[in-house]
ChimeraX commands (.cxc) that place a marker at each C-alpha (Angstrom):
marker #1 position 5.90,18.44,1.87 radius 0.5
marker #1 position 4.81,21.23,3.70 radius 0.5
marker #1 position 5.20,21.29,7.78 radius 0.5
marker #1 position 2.20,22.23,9.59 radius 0.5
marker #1 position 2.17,24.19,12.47 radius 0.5
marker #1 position 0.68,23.58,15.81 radius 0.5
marker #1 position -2.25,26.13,14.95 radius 0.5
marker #1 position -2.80,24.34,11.70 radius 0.5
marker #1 position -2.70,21.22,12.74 radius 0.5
marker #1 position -5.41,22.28,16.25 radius 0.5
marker #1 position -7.97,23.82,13.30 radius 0.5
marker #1 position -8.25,20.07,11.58 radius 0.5
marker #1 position -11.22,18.67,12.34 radius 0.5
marker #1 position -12.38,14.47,11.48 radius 0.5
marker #1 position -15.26,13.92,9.02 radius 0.5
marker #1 position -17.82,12.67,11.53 radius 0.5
marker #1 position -20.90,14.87,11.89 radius 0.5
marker #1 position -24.23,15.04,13.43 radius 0.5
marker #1 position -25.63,14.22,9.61 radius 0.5
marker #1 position -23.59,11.15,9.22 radius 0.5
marker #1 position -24.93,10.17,12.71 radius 0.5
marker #1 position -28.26,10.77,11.94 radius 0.5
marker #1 position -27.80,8.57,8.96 radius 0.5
marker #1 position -26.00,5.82,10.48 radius 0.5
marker #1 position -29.05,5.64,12.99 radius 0.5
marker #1 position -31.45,5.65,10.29 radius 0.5
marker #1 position -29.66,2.81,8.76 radius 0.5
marker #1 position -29.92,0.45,11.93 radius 0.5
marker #1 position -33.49,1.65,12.15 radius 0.5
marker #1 position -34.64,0.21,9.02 radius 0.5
marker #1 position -32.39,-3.10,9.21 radius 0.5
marker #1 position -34.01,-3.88,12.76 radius 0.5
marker #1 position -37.10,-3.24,10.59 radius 0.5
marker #1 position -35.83,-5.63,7.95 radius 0.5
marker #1 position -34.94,-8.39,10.46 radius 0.5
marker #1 position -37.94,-8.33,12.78 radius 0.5
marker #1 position -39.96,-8.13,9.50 radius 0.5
marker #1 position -38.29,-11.71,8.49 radius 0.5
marker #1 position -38.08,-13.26,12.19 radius 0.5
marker #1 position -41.59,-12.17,12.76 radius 0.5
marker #1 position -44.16,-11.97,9.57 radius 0.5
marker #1 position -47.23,-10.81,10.63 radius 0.5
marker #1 position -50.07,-9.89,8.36 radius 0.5
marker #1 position -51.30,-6.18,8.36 radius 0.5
marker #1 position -53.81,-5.67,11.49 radius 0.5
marker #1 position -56.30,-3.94,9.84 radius 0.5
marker link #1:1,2 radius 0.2
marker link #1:2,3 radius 0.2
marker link #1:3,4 radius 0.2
marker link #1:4,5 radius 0.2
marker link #1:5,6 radius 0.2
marker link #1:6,7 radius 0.2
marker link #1:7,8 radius 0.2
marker link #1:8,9 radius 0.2
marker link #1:9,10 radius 0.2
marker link #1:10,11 radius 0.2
marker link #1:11,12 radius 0.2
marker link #1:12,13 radius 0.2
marker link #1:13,14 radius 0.2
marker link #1:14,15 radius 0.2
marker link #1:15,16 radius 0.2
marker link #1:16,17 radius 0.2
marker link #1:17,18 radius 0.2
marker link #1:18,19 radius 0.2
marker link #1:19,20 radius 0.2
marker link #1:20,21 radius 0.2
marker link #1:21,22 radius 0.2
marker link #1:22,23 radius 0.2
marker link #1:23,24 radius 0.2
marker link #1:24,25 radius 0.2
marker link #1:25,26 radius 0.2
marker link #1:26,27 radius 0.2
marker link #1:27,28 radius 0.2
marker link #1:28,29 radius 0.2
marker link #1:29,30 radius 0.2
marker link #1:30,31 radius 0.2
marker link #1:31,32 radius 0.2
marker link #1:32,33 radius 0.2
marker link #1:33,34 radius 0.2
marker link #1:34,35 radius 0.2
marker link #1:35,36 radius 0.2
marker link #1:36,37 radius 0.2
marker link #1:37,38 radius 0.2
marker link #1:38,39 radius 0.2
marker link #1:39,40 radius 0.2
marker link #1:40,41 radius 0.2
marker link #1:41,42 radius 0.2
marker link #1:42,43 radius 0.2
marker link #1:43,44 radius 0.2
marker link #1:44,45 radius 0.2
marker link #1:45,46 radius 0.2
view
């Protein structure tokens, strides 16, 4: 075990980024696609 000092420990940083936000929105995005796709089917207007 190695003790870490109080610069250390202020230079950690979490894993959360703008990507994995980005991604996480882009999830929702297509499930609310997926779900008003079911809830609502609605032939092509073409």
């Amino acid at each position: 075990m190695k003790e870490v000092s109080r610069k250390e420990l202020e230079k950690i940083t979490g894993g959360f980024s703008v990507w994995v936000g980005i991604g996480i929105a882009a999830v929702v995005v297509f499930l609310s696609g997926v779900l008003e796709g079911i809830t609502n089917p609605d032939k092509c207007k073409g």
